[in-house]
N, CA, C and O of each residue as an XYZ file, in Angstrom:
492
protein
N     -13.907      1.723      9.862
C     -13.584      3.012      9.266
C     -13.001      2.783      7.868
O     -12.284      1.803      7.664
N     -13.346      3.837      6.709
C     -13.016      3.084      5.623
C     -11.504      3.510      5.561
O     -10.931      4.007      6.530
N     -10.972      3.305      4.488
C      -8.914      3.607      4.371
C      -8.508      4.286      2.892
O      -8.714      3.636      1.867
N      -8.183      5.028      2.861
C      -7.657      5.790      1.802
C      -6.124      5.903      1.417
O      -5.312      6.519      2.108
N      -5.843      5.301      0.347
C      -4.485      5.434      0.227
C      -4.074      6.835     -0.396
O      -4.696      7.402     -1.294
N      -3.346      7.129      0.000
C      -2.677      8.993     -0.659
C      -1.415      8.695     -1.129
O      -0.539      8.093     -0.507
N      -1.339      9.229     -2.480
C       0.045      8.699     -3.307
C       0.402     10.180     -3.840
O      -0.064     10.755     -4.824
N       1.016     10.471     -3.244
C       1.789     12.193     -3.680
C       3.247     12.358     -3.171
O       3.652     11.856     -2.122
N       3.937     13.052     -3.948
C       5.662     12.942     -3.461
C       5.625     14.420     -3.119
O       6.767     14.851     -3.277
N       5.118     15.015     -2.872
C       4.855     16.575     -1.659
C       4.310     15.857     -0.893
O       3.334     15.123     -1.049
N       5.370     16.191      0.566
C       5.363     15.669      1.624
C       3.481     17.239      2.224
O       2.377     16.901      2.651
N       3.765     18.049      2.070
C       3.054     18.981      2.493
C       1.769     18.574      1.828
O       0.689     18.673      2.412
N       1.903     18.075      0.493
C       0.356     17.828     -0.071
C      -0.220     17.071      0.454
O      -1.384     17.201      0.834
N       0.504     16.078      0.591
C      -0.331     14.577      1.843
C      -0.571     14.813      2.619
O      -1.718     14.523      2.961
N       0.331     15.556      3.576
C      -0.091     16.016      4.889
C      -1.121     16.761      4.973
O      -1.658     16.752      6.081
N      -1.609     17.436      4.151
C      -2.951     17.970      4.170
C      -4.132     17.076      3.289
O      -5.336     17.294      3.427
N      -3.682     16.236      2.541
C      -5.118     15.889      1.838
C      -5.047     14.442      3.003
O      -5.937     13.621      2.779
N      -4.415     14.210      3.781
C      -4.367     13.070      4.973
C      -5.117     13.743      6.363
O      -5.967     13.129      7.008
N      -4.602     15.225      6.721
C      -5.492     15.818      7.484
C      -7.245     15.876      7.164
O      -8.193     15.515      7.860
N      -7.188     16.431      5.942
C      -8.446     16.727      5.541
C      -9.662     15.250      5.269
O     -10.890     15.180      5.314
N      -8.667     14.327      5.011
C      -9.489     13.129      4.964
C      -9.842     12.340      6.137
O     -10.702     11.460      6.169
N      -8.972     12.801      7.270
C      -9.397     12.418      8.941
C      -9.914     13.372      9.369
O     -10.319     13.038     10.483
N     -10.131     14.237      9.216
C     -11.237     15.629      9.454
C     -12.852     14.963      8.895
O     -13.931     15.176      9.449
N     -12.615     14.116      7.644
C     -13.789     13.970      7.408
C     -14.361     12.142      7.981
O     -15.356     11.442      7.795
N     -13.321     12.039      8.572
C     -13.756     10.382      9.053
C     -13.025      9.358      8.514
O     -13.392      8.206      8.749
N     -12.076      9.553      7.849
C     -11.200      8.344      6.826
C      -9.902      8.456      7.692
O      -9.414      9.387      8.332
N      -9.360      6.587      7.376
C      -8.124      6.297      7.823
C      -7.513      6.599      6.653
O      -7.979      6.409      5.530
N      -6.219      7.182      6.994
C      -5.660      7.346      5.773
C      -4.108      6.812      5.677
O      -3.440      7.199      6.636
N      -3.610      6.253      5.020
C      -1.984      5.727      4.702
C      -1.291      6.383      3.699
O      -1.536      6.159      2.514
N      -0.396      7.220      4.084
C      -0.197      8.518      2.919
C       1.512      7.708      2.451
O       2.195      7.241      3.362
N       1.981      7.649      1.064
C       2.936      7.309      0.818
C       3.643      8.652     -0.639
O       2.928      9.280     -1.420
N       4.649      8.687     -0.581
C       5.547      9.333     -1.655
C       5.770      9.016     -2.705
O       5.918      9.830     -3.617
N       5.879      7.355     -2.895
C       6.481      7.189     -3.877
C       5.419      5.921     -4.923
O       5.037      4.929     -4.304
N       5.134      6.008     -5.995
C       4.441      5.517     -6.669
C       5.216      3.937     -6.466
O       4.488      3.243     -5.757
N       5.899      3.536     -6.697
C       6.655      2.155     -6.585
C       6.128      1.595     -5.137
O       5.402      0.601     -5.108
N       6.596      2.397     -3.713
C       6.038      2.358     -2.458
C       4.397      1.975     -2.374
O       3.949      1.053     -1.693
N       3.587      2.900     -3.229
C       1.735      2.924     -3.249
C       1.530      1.593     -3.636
O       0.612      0.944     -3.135
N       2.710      0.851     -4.944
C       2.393     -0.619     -5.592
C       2.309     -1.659     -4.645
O       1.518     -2.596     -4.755
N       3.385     -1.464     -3.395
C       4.034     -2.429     -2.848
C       2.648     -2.401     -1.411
O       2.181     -3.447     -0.961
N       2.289     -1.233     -1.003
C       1.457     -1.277      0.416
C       0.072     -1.677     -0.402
O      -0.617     -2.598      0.037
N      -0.316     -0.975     -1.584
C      -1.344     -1.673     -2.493
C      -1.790     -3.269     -2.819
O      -2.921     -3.681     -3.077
N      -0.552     -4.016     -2.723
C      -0.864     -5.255     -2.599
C      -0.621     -5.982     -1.489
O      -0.398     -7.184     -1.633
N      -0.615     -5.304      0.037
C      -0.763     -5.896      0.947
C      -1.270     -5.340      1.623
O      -0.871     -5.593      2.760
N      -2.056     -4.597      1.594
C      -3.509     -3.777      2.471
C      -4.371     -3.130      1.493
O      -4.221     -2.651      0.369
N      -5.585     -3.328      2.544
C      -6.722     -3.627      1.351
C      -7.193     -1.403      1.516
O      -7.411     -0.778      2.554
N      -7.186     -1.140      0.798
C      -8.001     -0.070      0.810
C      -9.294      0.518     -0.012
O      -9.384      0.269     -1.214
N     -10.160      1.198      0.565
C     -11.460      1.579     -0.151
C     -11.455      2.459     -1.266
O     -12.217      2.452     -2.233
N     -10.570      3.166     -1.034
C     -10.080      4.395     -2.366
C      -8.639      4.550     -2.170
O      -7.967      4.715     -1.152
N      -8.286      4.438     -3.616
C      -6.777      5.612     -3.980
C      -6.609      6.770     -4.325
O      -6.767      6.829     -5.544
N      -6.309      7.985     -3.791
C      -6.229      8.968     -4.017
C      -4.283      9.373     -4.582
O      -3.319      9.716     -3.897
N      -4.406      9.142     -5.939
C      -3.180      9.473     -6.839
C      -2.952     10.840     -7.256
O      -3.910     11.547     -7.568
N      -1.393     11.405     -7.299
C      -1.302     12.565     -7.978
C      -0.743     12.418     -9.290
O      -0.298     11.386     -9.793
N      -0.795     13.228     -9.643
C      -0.533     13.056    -11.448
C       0.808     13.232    -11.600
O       1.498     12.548    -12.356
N       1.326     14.389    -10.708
C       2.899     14.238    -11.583
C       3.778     13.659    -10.429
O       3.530     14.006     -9.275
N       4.248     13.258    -10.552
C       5.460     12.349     -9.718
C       6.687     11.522    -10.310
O       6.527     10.762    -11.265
N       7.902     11.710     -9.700
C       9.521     11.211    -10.563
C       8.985      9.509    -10.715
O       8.185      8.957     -9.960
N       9.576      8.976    -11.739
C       9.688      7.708    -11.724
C       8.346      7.027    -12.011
O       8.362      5.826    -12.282
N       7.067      7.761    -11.970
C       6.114      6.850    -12.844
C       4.555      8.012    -12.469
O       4.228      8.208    -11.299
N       4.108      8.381    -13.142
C       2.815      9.381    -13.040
C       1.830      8.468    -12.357
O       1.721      7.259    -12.156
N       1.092      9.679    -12.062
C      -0.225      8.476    -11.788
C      -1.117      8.115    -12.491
O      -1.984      7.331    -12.104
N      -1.069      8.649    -13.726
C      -1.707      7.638    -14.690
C      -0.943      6.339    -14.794
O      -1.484      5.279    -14.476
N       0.296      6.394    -15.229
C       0.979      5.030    -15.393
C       0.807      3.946    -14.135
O       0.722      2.727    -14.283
N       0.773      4.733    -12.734
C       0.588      3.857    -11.718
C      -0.705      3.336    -11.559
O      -0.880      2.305    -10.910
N      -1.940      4.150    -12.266
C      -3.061      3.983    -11.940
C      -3.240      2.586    -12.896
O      -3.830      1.614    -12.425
N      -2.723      2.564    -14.184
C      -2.542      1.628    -14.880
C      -1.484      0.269    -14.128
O      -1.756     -0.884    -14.465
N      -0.827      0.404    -13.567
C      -0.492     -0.605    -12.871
C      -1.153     -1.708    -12.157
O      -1.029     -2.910    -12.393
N      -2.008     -1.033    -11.081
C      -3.202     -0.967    -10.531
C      -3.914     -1.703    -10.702
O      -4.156     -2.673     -9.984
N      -4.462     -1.374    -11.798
C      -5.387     -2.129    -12.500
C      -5.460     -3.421    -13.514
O      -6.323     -4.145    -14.011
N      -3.797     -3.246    -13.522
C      -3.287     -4.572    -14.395
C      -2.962     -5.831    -13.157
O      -3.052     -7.046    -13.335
N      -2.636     -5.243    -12.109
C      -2.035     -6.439    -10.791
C      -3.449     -6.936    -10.395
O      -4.528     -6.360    -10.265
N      -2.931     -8.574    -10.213
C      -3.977     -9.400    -10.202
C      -3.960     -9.208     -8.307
O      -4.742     -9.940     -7.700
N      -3.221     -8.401     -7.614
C      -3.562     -8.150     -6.137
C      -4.119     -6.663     -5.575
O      -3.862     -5.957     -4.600
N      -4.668     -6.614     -6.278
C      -5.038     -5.088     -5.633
C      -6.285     -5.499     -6.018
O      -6.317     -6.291     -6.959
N      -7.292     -5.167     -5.538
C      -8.693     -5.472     -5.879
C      -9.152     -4.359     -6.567
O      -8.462     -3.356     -6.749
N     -10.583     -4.533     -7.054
C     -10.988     -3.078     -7.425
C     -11.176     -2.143     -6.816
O     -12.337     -1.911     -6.481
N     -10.292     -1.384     -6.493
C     -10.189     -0.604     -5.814
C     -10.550      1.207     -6.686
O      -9.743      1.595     -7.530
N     -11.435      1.842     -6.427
C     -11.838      3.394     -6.941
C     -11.110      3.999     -6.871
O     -10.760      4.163     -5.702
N     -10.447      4.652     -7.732
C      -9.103      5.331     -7.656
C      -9.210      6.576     -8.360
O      -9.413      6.586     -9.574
N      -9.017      8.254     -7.283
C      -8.902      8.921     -8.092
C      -7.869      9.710     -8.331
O      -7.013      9.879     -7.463
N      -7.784     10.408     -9.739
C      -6.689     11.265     -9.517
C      -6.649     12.959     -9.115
O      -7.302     13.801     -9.731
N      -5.996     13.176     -8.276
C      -5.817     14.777     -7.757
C      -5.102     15.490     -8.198
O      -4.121     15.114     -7.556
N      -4.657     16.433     -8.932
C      -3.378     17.123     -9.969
C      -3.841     18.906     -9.899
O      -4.836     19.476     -9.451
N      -2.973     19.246    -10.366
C      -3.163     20.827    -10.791
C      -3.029     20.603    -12.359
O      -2.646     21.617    -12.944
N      -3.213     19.730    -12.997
C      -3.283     19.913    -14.247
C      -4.403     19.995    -14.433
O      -5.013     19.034    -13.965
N      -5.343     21.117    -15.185
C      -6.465     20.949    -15.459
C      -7.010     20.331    -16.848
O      -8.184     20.068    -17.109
N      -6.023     20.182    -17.573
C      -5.836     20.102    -18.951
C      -7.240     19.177    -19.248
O      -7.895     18.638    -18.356
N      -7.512     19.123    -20.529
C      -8.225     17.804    -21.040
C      -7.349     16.988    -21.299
O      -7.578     15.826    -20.963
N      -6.214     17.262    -21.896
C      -5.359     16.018    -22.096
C      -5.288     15.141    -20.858
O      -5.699     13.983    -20.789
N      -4.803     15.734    -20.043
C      -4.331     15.086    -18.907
C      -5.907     14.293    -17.895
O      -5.882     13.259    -17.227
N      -7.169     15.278    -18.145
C      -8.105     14.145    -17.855
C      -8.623     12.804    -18.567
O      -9.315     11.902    -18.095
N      -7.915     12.995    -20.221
C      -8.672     12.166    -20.636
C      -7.521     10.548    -20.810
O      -7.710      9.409    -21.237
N      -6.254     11.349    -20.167
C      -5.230      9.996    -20.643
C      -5.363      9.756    -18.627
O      -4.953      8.650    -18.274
N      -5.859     10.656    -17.492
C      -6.148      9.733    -16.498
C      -7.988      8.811    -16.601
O      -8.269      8.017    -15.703
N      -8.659      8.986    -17.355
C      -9.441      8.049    -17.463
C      -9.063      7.042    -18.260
O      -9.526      5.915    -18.083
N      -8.122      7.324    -19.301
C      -7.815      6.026    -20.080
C      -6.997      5.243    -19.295
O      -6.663      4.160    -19.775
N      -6.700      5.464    -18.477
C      -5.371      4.515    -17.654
C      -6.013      4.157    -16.360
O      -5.305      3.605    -15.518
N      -7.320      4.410    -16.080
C      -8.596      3.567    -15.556
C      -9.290      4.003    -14.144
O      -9.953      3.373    -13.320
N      -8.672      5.890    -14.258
C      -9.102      6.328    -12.957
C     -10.887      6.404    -12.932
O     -11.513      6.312    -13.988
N     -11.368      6.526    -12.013
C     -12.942      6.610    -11.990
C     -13.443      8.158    -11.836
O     -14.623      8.433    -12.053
N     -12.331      9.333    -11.385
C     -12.507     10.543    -11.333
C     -11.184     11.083    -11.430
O     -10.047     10.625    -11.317
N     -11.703     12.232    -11.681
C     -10.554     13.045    -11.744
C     -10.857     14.461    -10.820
O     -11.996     14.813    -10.512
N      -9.741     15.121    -10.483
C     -10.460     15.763     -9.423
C      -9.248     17.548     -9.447
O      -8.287     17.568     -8.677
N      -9.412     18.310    -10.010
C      -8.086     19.468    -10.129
C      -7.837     20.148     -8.502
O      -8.679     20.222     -7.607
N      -6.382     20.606     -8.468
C      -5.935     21.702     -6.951
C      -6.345     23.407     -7.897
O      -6.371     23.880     -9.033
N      -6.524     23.667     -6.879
C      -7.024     23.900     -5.152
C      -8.443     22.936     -5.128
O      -9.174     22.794     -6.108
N      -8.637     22.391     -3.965
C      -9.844     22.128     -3.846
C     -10.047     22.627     -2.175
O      -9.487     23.515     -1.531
N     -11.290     21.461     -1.744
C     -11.951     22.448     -0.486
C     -12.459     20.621      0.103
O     -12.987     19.775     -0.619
N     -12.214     20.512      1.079
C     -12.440     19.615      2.418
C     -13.733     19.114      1.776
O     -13.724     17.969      1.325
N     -15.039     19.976      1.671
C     -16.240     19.150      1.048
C     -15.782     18.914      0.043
O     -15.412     17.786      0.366
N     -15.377     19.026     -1.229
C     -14.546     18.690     -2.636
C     -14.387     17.430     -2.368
O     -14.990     16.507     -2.917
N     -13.294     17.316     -1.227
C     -12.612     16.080     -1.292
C     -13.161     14.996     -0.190
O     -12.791     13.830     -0.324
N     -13.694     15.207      0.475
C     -14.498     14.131      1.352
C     -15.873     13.575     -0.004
O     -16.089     12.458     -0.475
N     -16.443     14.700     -0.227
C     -17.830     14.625     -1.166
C     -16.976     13.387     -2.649
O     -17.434     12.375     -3.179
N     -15.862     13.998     -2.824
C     -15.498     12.517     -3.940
C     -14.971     10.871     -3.424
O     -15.055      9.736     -3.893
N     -14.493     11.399     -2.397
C     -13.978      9.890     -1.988
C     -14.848      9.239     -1.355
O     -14.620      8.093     -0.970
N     -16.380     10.068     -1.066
C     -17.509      9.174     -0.704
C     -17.876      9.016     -1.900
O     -17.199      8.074     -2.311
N     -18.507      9.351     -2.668
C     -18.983      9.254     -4.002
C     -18.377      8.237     -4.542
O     -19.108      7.591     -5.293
N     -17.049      7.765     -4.413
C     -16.382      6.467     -4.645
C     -16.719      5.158     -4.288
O     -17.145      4.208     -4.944
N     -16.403      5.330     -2.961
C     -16.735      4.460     -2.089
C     -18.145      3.951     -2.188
O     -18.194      2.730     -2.336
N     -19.468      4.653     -2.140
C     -20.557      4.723     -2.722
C     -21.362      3.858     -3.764
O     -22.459      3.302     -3.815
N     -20.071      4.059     -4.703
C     -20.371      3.534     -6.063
C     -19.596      1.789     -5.922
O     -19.481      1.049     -6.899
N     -19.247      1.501     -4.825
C     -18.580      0.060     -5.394
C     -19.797     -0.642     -3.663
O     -19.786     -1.786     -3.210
N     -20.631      0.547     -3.156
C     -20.831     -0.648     -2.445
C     -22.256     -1.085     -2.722
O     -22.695     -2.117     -2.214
């Protein structure tokens, strides 16, 4: 079964984008805290990251950039989920090395249909 990491500090947001991603067939490991996502990130392997954008203590662009700088996390497809719709904010989460970007509200096909589309693309 593939594994999805969920990095959001709304306990309610995870809990639903963690429902909705075992609704669609994914294991999922939902964490709060961007520092926490670094630490389970380099000791379990997962198929996609699913990051939120705003969060205390480090965004998920900056984490997504983390990510991608640690020589233990593999390449892992990582996208980001936000209510920011901005262009700014999509174009500084592709610069910091997300593979999608993805805005709230979304819808169960939305979000199963991208984190396959991920997964997809690295196999």
């Amino acid at each position: 079964m593939r594994r999805v990491l969920v990095v959001d500090d709304d306990q309610d947001m995870r809990d639903l984008i963690g429902l909705m991603l075992r609704r669609a067939g994914y294991t999922t490991v939902a964490v709060e805290s961007p520092f926490l996502a670094l630490d389970v990130a380099t000791t379990e392997a997962f198929d996609v990251a699913v990051l939120d954008w705003s969060m205390p203590g480090m965004n998920g662009g900056e984490l997504c950039t983390r990510m991608r700088e640690s020589p233990d996390i593999p390449d892992t497809p990582i996208m980001i989920l936000t209510a920011h719709a901005d262009q700014e904010t999509r174009d500084r989460a592709f610069a910091s090395g997300a593979d999608r970007f993805m805005t709230k509200p979304f819808t169960l096909a939305e979000l199963s249909g991208a984190v396959a589309a991920l997964i997809g693309s690295r196999t």
